[in-house]
C-alpha positions as CSV (number, residue, x, y, z in Angstrom):
1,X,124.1,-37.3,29.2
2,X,121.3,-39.1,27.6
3,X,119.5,-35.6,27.2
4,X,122.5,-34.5,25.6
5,X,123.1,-36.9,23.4
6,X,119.3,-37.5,21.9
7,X,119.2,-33.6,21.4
8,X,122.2,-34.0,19.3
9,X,121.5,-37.3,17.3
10,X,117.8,-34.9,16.8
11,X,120.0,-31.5,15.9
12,X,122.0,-34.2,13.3
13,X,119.3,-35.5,11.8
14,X,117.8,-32.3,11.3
15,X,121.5,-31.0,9.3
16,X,121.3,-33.8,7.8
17,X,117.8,-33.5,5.9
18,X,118.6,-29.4,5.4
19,X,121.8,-30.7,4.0
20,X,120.1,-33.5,1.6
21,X,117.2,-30.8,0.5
22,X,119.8,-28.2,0.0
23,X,122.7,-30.3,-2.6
24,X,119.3,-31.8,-4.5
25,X,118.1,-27.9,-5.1
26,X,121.0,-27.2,-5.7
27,X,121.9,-30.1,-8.7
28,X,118.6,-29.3,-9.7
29,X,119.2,-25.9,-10.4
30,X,122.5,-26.9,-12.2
31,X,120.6,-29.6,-14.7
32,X,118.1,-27.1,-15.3
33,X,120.7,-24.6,-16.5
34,X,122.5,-27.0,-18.9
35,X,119.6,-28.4,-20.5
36,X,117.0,-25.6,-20.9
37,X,114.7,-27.4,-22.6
38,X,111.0,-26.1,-22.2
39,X,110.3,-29.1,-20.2
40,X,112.0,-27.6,-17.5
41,X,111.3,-24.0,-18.5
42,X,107.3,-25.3,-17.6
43,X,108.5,-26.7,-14.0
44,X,107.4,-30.4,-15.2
45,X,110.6,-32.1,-14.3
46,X,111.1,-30.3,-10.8
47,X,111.3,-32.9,-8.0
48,X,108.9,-32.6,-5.2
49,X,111.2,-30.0,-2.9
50,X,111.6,-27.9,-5.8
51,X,108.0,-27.6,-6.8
52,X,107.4,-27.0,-2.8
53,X,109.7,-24.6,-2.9
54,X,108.3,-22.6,-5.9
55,X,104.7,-22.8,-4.9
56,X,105.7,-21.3,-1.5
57,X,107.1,-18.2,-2.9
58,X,104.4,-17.9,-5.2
59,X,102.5,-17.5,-2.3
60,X,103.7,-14.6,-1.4
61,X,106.1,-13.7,1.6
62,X,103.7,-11.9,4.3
63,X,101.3,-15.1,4.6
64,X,103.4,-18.2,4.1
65,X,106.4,-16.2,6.1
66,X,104.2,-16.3,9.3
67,X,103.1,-20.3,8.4
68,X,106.1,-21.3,8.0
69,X,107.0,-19.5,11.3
70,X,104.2,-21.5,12.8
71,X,106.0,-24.5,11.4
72,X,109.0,-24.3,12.9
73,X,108.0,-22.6,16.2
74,X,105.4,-25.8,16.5
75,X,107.9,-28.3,15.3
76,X,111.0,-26.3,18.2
77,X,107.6,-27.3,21.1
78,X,106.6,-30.3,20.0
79,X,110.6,-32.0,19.5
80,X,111.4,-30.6,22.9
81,X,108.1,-32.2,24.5
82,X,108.9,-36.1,22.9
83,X,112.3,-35.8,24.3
84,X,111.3,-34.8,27.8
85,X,108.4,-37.1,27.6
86,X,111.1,-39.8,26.5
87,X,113.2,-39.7,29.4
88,X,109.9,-39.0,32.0
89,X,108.2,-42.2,31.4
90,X,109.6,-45.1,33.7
91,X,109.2,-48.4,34.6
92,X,107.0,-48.5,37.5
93,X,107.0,-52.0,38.3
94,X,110.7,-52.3,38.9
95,X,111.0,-48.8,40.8
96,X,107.9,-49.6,43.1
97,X,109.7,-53.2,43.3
98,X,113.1,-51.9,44.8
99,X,111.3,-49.1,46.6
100,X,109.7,-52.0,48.4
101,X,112.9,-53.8,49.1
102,X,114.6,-50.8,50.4
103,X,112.1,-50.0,52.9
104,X,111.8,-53.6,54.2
105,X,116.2,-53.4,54.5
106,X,116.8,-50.0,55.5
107,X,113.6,-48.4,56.4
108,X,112.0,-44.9,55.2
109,X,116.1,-43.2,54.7
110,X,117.4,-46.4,52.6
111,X,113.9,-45.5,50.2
112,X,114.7,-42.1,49.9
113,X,118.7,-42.5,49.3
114,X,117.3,-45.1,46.9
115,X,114.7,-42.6,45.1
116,X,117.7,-39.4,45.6
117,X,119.6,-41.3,41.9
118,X,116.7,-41.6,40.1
119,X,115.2,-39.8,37.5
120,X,111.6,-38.9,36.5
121,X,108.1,-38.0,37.8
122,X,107.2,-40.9,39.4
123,X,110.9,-41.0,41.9
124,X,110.1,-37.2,42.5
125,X,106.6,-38.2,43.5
126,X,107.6,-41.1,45.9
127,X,110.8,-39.3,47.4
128,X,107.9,-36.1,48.4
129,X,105.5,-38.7,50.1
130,X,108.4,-40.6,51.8
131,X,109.7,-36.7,53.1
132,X,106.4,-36.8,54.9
133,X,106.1,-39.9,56.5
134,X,107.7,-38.9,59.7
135,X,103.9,-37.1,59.8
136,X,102.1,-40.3,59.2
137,X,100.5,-42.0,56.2
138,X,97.8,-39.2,56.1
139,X,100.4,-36.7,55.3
140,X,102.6,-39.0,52.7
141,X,99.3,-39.2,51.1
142,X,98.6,-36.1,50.7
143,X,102.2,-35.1,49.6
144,X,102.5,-37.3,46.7
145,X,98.8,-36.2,45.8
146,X,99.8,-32.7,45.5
147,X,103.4,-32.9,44.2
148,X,101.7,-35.2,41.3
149,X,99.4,-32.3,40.3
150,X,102.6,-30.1,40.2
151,X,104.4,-33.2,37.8
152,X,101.3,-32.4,35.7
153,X,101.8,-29.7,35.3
154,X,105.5,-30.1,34.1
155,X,104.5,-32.8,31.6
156,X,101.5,-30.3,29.9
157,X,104.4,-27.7,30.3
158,X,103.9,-25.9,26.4
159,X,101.6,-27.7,25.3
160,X,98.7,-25.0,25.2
161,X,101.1,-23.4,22.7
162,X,101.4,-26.2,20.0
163,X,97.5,-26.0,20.4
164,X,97.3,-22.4,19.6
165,X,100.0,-23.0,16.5
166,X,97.2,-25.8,14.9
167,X,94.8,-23.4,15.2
168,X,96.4,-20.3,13.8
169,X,98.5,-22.0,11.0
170,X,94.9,-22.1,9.1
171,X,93.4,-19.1,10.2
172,X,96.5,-17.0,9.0
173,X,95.6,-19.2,5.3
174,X,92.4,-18.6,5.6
175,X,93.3,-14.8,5.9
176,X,95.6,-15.2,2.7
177,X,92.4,-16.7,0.9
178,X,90.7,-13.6,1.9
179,X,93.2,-11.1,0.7
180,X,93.7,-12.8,-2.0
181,X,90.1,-12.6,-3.7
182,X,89.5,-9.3,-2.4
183,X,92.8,-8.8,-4.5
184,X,91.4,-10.4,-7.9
185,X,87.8,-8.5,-7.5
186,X,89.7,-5.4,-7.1
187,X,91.3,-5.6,-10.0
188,X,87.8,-7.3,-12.0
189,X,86.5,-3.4,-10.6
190,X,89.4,-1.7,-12.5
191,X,89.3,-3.1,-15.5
192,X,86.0,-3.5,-15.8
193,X,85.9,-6.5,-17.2
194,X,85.5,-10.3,-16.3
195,X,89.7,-11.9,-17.6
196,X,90.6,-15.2,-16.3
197,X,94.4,-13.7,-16.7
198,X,93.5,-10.9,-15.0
199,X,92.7,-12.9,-11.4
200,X,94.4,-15.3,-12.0
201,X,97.3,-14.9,-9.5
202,X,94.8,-13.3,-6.9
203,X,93.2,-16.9,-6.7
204,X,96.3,-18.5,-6.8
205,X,97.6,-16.8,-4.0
206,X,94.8,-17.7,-2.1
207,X,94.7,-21.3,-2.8
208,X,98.1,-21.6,-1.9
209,X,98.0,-19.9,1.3
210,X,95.1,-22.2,2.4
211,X,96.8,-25.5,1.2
212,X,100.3,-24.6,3.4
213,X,98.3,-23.4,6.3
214,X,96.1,-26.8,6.7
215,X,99.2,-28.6,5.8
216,X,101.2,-27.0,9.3
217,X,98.1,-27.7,11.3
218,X,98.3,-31.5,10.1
219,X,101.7,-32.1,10.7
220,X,101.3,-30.3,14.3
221,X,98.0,-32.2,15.1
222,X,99.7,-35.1,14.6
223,X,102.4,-34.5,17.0
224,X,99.7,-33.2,19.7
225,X,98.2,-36.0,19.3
226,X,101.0,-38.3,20.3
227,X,101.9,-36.1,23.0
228,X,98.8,-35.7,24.6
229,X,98.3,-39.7,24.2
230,X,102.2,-39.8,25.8
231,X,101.1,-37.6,28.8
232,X,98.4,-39.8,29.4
233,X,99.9,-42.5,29.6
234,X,102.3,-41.1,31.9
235,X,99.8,-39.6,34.2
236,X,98.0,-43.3,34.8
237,X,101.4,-44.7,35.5
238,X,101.7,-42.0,37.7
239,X,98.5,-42.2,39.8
240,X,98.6,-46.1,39.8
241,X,102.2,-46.0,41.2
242,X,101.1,-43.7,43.5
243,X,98.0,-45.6,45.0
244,X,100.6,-48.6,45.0
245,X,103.0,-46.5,47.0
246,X,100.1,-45.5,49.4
247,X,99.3,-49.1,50.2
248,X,102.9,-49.8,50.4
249,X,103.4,-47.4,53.1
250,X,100.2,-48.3,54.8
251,X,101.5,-52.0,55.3
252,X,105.1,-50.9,56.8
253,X,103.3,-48.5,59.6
254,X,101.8,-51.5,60.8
């Protein structure tokens, strides 16, 4: 339920914002109508989503379609990964605590009826090595080793992917900047003659496409960031829960 309702308080906020961006365009629009002075005729009153808005279409569609695709593909990843990250971090300390407590009561069943209602890496771990402690500590050891390379694996789960969007959101600018100049030298070649009207939007193109492709790759580094630095943190939780688990395991053989 908690997944549920952070997805929606995240799908909310996101309405929200589109709403908020949508009725100040659209005001905008409406002022701009009823005073037409040549202020706004020139742009110089615009607010800041307005002017974002125009210089992205000035852009052109083919480049800044596929960066903003980037954008929203990266931003769909890197959402999904805080909110499982969210709800996978736990409080070793208190779970090793009761796991303790359980095996000293019940024995090895109490621990894994305990570890059965809770959620996250670290119970799935603990409940894997307790499965194999019929085998001895050896085995249990060896199980929560390997099933906390597979929890790995499920908290990098996508992650390669919000990589790959950092790097292409400036390559595909880049490639816009290219385009762009080859565009104003071609038409330098046809008319034969050096104008700065002339290339003017050929260079502008390609300045813009440049400027919105390194913006995406800030906004997803950023977010990488944090979610690598959240998966790390995680993972160190994760192995020093699991060495305590080992010990703890060790000491109720005996």
């Amino acid at each position: 339920m908690k997944k549920v309702f952070t997805i929606l308080a995240i799908v909310g906020m996101l309405f929200f914002v589109t709403s908020n961006v949508q009725a100040q365009t659209e005001k905008a629009k409406t002022e701009k109508k009823v005073e037409k002075t040549k202020k706004s005729d020139d742009g110089k009153d615009q607010t800041f989503h307005q002017e974002l808005k125009t210089r992205f279409v000035e852009g052109g569609p083919m480049f800044m379609g596929i960066v903003l695709l980037i954008l929203i593909l990266g931003l769909a990843i890197a959402i999904e990964r805080i909110v499982y990250l969210s709800f996978a971090d736990t409080n070793t300390n208190k779970l090793l605590d009761e796991v303790e407590v359980a095996l000293d009561e019940g024995g090895v069943e109490e621990a894994k009826e305990l570890l059965r209602n809770k959620k996250g890496p670290i119970a799935s771990i603990f409940y894997e090595g307790l499965e194999r402690m019929d085998e001895g500590v050896d085995a249990a050891e060896k199980a929560v080793v390997s099933y906390g390379n597979v929890q790995v694996g499920h908290l990098e789960k996508n992650v390669s992917w919000l990589g790959l969007f950092i790097a292409l959101a400036p390559m595909f600018g880049f490639m816009g900047t290219v385009l762009g100049m080859i565009d104003a030298f071609d038409k330098i070649e046809q008319a034969g003659d050096m104008q700065p009207a002339l290339v003017a939007r050929g260079i502008k193109i390609a300045l813009l496409t440049t400027v919105f492709g390194l913006i995406v790759a800030i906004i997803l580094q950023i977010f990488y960031n944090f979610i690598i630095a959240k998966i790390d943190s995680i993972v160190n939780k994760m192995e020093d829960a699991s060495i305590s688990l080992v010990d703890m395991l060790v000491k109720y053989a005996k």
